[in-house]
C-alpha positions as CSV (number, residue, x, y, z in Angstrom):
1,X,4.3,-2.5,1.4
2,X,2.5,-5.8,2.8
3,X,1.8,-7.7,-0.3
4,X,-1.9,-8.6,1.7
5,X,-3.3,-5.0,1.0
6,X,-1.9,-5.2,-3.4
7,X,-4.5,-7.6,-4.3
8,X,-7.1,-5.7,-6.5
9,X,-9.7,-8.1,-7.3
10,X,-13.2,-7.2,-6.3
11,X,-15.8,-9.1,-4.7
12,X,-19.0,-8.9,-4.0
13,X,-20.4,-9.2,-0.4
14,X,-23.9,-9.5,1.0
15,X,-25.2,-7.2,3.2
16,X,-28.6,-6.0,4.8
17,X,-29.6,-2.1,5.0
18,X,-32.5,-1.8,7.4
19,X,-33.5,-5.1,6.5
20,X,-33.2,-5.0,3.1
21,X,-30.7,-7.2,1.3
22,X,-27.9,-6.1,-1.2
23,X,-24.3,-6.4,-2.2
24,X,-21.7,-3.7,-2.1
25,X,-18.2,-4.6,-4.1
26,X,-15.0,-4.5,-2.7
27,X,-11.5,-5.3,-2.8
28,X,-10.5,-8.0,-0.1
29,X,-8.1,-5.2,2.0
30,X,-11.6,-2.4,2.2
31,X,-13.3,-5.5,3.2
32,X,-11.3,-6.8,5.8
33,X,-10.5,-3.5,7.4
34,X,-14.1,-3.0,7.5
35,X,-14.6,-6.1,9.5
36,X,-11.9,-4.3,11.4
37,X,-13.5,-1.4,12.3
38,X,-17.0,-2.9,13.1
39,X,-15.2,-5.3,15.7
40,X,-13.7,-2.1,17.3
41,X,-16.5,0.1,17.3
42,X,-18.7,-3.0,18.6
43,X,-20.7,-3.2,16.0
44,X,-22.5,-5.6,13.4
45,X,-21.0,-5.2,9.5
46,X,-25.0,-4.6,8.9
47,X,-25.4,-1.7,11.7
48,X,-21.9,0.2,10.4
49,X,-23.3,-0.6,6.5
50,X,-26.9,0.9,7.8
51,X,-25.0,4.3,9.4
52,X,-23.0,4.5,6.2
53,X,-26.1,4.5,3.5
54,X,-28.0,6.7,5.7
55,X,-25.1,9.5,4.8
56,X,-23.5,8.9,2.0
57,X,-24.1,10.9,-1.4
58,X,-23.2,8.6,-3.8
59,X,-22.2,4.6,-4.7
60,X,-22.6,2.9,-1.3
61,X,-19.1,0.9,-2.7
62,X,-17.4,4.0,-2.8
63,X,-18.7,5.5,0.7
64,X,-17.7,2.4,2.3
65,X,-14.0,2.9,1.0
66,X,-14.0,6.4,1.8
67,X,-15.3,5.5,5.4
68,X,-12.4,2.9,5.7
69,X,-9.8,5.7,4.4
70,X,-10.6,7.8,6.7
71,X,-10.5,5.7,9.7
72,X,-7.3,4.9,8.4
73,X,-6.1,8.0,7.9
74,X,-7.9,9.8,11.5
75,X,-5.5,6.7,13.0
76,X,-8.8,4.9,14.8
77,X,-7.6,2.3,12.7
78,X,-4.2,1.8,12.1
79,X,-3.0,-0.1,8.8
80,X,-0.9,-3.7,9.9
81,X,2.5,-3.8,10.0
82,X,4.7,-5.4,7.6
83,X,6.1,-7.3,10.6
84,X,2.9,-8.3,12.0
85,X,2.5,-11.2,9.4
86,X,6.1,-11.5,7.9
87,X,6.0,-13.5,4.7
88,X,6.5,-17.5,4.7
């Protein structure tokens, strides 16, 4: 497994739902795929933030990993190879 994606320490980030400001917490990997996935869609991290709150049930955290995992799993975002960064 790429040793990027095993690093569990969480970190908050600042972010703007329909203009007003928060802070979700994530690990590093959720974050960076999410960065990953707003790119590809076109989209600003505050726009795909905005469409997540708008239907998520619970912890906006949580939806956003959930959100990840499934663009992960639907393959719109597929996870980096191990050989696409080998280590130093």
């Amino acid at each position: 497994m790429d040793d990027r994606f095993m690093n569990d320490e969480i970190v908050k980030y600042s972010v703007s739902i329909a203009g007003h400001r928060t802070s979700i917490s994530l690990e590093k990997a959720f974050w960076t795929l999410f960065q990953d996935i707003a790119l590809k869609q076109g989209k600003s991290l505050n726009a795909l933030i905005t469409e997540i709150d708008e239907r998520r049930n619970g912890n906006l955290s949580s939806a956003v990993r959930l959100f990840v995992l499934q663009a992960v799993l639907d393959g719109t975002l597929p996870l980096p190879s191990t050989t696409d960064n080998p280590p130093s």
